[in-house]
matplotlib code that plots the C-alpha trace (Angstrom):
import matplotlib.pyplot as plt

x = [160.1, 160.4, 159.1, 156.1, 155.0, 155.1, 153.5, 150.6, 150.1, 150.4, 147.4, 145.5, 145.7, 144.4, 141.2, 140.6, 141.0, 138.5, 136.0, 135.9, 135.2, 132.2, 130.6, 130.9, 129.7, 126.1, 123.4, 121.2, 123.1, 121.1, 123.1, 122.3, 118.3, 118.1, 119.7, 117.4, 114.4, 115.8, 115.8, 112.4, 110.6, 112.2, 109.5, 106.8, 107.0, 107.0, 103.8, 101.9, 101.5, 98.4, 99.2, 94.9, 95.6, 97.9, 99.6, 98.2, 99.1, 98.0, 94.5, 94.1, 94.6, 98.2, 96.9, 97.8, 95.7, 95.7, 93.6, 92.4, 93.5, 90.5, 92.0, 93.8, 96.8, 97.4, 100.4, 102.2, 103.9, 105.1, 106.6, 108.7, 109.8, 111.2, 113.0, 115.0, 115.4, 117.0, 119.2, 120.1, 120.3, 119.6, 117.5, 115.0, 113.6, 113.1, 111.4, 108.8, 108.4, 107.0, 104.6, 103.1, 102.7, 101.4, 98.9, 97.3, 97.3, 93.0, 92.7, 94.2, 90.7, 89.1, 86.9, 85.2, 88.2, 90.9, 93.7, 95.0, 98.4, 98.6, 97.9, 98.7, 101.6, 103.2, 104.4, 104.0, 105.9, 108.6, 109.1, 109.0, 111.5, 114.0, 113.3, 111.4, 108.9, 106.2, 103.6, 104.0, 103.6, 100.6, 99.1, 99.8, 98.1, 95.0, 95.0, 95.9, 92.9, 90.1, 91.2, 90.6, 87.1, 86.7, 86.6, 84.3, 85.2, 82.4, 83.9, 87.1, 88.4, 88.7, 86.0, 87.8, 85.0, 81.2, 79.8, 80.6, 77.3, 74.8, 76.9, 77.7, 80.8, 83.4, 87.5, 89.9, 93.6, 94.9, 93.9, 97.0, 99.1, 97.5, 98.7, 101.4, 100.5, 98.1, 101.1, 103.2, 100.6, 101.1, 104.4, 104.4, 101.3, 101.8, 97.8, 97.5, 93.9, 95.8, 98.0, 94.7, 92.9, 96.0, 96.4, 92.9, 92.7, 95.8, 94.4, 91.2, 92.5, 95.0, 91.6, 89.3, 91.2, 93.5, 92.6, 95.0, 97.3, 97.9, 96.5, 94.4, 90.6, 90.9, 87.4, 85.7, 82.4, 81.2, 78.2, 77.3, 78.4, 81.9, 80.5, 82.0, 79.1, 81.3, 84.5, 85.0, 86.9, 87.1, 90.2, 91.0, 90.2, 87.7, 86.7, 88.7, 91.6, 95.1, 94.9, 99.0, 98.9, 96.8, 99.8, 102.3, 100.1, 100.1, 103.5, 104.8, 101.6, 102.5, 106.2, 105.6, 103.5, 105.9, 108.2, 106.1, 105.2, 107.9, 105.1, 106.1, 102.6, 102.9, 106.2, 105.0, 102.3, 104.7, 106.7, 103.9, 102.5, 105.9, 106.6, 103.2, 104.0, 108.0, 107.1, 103.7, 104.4, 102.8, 105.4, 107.1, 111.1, 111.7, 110.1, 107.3, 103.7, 100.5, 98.3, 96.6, 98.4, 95.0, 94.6, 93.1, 95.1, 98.5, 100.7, 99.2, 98.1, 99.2, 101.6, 101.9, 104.9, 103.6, 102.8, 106.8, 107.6, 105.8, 106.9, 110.5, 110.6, 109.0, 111.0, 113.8, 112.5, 111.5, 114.7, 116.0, 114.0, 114.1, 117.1, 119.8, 118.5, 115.5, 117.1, 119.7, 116.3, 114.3, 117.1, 118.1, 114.1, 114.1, 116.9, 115.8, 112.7, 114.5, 116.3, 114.1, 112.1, 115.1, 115.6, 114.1, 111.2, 109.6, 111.8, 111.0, 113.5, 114.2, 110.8, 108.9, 106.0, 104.6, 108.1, 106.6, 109.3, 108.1, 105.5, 103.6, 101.3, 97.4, 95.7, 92.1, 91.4, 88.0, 86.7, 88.6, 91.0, 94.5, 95.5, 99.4, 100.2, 102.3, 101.3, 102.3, 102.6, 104.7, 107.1, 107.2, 107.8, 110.2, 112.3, 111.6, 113.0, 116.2, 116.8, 116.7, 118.6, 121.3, 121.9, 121.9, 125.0, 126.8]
y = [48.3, 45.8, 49.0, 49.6, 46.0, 46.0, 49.6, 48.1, 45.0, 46.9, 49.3, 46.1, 44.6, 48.0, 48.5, 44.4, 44.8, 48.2, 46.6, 44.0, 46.4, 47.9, 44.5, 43.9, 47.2, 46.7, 48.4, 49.8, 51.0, 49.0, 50.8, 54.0, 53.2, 52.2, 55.0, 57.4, 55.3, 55.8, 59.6, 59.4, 56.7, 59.1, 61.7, 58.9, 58.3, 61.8, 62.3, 59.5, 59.3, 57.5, 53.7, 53.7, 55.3, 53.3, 55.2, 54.1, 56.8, 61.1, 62.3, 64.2, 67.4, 66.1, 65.7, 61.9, 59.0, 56.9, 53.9, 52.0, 48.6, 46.8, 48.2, 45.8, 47.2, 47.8, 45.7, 47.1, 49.7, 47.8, 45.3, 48.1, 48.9, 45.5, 45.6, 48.8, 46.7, 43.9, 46.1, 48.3, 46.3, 49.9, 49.2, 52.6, 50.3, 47.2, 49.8, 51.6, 47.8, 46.3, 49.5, 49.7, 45.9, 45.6, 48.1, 45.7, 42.3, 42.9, 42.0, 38.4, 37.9, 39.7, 36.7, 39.3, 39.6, 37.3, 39.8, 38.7, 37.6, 40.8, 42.5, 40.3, 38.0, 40.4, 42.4, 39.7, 37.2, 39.1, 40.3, 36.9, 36.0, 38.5, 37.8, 35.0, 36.9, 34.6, 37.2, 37.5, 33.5, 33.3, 36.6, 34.8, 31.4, 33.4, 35.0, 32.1, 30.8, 33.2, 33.3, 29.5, 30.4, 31.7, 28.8, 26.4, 22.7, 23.0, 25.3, 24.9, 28.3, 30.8, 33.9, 37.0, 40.0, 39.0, 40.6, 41.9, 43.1, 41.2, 37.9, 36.5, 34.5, 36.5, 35.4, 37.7, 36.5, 38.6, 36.1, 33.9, 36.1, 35.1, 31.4, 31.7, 32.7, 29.2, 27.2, 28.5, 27.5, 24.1, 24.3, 25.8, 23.8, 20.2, 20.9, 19.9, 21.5, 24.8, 23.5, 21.5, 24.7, 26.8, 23.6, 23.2, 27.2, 27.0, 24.3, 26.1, 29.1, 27.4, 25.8, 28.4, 32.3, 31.6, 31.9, 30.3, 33.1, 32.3, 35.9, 36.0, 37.3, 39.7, 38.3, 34.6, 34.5, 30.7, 29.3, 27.0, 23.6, 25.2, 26.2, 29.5, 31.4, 34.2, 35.8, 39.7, 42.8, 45.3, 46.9, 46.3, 48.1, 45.1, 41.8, 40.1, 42.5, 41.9, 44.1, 44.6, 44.3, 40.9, 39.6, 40.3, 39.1, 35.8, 35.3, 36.5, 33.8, 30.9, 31.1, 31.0, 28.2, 26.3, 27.3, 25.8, 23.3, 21.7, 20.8, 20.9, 22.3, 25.6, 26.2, 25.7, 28.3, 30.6, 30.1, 30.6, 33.7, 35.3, 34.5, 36.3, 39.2, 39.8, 39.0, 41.0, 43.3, 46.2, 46.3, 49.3, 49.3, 50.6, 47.1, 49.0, 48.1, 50.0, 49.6, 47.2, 45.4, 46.4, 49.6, 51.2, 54.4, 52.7, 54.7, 57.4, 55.5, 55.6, 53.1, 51.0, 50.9, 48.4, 45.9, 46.2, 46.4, 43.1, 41.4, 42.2, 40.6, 37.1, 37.3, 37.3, 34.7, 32.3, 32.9, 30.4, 27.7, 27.8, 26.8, 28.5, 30.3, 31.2, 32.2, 34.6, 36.4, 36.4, 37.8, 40.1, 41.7, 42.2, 44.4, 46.5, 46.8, 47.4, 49.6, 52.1, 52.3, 53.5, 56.2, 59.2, 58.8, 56.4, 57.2, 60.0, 62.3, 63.3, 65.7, 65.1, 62.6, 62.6, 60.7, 57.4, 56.1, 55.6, 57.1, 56.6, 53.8, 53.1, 51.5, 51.0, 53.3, 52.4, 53.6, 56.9, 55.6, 55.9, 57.1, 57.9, 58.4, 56.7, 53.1, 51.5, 48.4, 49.7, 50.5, 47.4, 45.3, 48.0, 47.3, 43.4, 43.1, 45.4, 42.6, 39.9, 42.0, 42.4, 39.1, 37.5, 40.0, 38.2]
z = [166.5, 169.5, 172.0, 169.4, 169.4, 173.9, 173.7, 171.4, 173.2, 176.8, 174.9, 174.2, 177.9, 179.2, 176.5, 177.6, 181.3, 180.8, 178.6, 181.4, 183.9, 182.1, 181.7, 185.4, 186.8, 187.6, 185.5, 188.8, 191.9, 194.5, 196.8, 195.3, 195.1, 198.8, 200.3, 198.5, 199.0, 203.1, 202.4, 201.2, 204.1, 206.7, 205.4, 204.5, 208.2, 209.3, 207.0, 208.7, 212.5, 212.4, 211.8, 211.3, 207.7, 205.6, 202.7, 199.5, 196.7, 195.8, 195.1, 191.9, 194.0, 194.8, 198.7, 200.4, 199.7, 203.2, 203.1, 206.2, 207.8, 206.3, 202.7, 200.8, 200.6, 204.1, 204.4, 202.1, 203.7, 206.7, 204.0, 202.1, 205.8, 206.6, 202.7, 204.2, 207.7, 205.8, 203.3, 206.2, 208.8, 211.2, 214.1, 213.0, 210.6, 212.4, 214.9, 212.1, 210.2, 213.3, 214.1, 211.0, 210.8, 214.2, 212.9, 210.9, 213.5, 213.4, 209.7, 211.0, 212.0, 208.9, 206.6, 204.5, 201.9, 200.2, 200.2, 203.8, 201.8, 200.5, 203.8, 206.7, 205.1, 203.2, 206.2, 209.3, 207.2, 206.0, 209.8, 210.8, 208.8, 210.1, 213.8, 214.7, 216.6, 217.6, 218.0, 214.3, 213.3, 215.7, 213.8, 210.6, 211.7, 212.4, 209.1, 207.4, 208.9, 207.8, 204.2, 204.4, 205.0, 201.7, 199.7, 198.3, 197.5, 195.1, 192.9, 194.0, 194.0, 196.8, 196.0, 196.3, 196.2, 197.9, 194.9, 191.0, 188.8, 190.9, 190.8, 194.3, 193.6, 191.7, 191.7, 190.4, 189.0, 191.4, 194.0, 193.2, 195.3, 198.5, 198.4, 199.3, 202.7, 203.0, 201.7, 204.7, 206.9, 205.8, 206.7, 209.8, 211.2, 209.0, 208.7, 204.3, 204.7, 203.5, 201.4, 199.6, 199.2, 197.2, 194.6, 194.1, 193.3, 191.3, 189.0, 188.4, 187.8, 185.3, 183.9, 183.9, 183.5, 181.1, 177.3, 174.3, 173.5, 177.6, 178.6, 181.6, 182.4, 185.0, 186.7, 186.7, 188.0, 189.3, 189.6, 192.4, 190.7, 189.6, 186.4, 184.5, 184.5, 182.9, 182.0, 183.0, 183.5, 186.4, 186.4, 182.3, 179.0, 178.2, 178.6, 176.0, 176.9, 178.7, 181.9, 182.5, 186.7, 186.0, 183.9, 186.7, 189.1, 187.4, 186.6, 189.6, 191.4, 189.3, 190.0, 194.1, 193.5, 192.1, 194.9, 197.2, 195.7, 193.1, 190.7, 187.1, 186.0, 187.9, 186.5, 182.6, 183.3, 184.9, 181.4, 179.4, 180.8, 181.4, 177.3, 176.6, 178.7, 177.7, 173.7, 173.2, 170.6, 172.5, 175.1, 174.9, 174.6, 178.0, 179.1, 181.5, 180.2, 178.8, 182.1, 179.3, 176.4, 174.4, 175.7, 172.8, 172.1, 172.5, 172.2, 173.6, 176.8, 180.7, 181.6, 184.7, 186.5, 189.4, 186.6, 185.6, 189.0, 189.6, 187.0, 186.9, 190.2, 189.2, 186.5, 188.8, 190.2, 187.8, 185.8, 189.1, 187.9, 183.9, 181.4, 180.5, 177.6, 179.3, 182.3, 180.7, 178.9, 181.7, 183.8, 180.6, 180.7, 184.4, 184.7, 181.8, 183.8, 186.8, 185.0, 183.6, 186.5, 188.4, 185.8, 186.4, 184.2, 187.0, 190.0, 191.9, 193.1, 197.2, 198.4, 194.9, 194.6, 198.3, 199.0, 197.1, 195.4, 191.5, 189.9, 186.5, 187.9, 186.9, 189.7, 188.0, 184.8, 183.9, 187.1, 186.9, 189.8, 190.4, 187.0, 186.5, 190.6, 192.7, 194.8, 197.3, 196.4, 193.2, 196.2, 197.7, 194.3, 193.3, 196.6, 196.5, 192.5, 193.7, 196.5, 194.1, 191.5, 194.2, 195.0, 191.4, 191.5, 194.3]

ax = plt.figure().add_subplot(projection="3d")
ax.plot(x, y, z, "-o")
ax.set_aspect("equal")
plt.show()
């Protein structure tokens, strides 16, 4: 009797001390996900030896789709490079980070569009974080520089394309993600000029793209006096719709703004648009979006795995700044993002998918663009929310 009751309670250690062990194991294998993503840049590289043509995502035909420098997601690539440099650690990619992002150092000087965060900060910041090269923060200054040309104290926003349907001063929500870049130059220089110009934008753009269910317009087209002249879509299924990638961009926006900035109004927006996005009801289970929460065939719709990719990462993020219960579902809906698009249903496997790492993304539908392929910058978010996932784990 007295060996039955130690055999029973030895039993019960052993299922505890297992059950324990489940919880802790990780649900994604950073590890795992980084070497293969290695595997696959090693061919990305061997593909592309012209730094003039930036990989950007397949044709229809399968064939590579390599953008330009001027494109705007030039920088991508160099970014995902210094991701592998700083997981790694192996001097091959410090090497092919700061080729490919030396291979976009013209665009500092480039006025004509406001996606310099995207492609000169994205890639020349992250290297100079790593190593203090100070070709890269004078690059950076430059940049910084000619996207502050692009905005009007009048109507307090910074105008992203120099035309949309005959109007001359269009500004997309994905414009958010370039101030971060002018709030480093603040830093860096002590110059508030930069600094002035991302608040003022921020607060507009709280004021002027956001409706009350706290979905976002994709476009906002200003008059000369700061007027809304109109409310659009470009890359959504219509005007009054939720394009998915203009969510992320959002949340992910808000919640660097209030990085930089420690201002209580850019973290309740970061709430609110993260709660619209992780509650909709048209959010599939496996957490990665519709390319449109409106889309009108849901279910039978392309989904965007650069939109989850995006927003698991903020989420990360955010779930820093939030309380506990927040933080433990905000942290909860980013790994099951993370998670499912390091299944095989979004994660490609070694020599498939033109060596991009996930596929099933929708770059612009309406103008029959970049429908269900691989992008770039789904790499780069995808690599960025595995970082972030890794150390919450430490």
């Amino acid at each position: 009797m007295k060996n039955n009751k130690y055999a029973s309670l030895l039993l019960a250690i052993m299922f505890m001390a297992f059950s324990l062990q489940l919880i802790a194991q990780p649900k994604i294998n950073v590890k795992k996900q980084f070497a293969l993503a290695e595997k696959q840049y090693v061919e990305m590289l061997k593909t592309h030896p012209d730094t003039d043509k930036t990989p950007q995502s397949v044709n229809p035909d399968g064939t590579l789709r390599d953008m330009p420098t001027s494109w705007w997601c030039s920088g991508f690539f160099g970014g995902s490079l210094w991701q592998l440099y700083e997981y790694t650690k192996k001097p091959q990619w410090k090497d092919a980070a700061h080729l490919w992002t030396m291979a976009i150092q013209k665009e500092q000087y480039n006025t004509r569009t406001h996606d310099l965060g995207f492609m000169v900060y994205i890639p020349f910041g992250t290297g100079y974080r790593l190593t203090k090269n100070p070709v890269y923060k004078k690059i950076m200054l430059n940049g910084a520089e000619s996207l502050s040309t692009r905005f009007d104290p009048n109507r307090g926003v910074i105008k992203s394309w120099n035309d949309f349907k005959g109007h001359k001063y269009p500004v997309i929500i994905d414009n958010l993600m370039n101030l971060d870049f002018l709030f480093w130059a603040t830093r860096e220089t002590g110059n508030k000029k930069y600094y002035d110009i991302a608040t003022t934008h921020a607060n507009s753009t709280i004021k002027n793209h956001f409706r009350p269910d706290n979905s976002s317009y994709h476009v906002v087209l200003y008059d000369a006096d700061g007027s809304v002249a109109g409310r659009k879509t470009h890359q959504g299924a219509a005007d009054e719709s939720a394009w998915a990638r203009g969510q992320a961009w959002s949340l992910y926006g808000y919640t660097s703004i209030y990085r930089d900035t420690k201002d209580k109004i850019y973290l309740d927006q970061a709430i609110k648009i993260a709660d619209f996005f992780i509650n909709h009801p048209n959010l599939p289970a496996d957490k990665v979006p519709y390319w449109d929460f409106n889309a009108p065939k849901i279910p039978n719709e392309e989904r965007d795995a650069s939109a989850a990719a995006i927003a698991s990462s903020g989420l990360f993020e955010l779930a820093g700044y939030v309380d506990k219960a927040r933080k433990k579902q905000y942290t909860d809906i980013a790994t099951k993002m993370l998670e499912s698009l390091s299944s095989p249903a979004y994660r490609a496997k070694f020599g498939e998918n033109n060596n991009f790492l996930l596929k099933h993304s929708t770059g612009h539908k309406p103008g029959k663009s970049e429908i269900d392929v691989p992008l770039v910058y789904a790499d780069y978010y995808y690599l960025e929310a595995l970082m972030r996932y890794a150390k919450l784990r430490k």
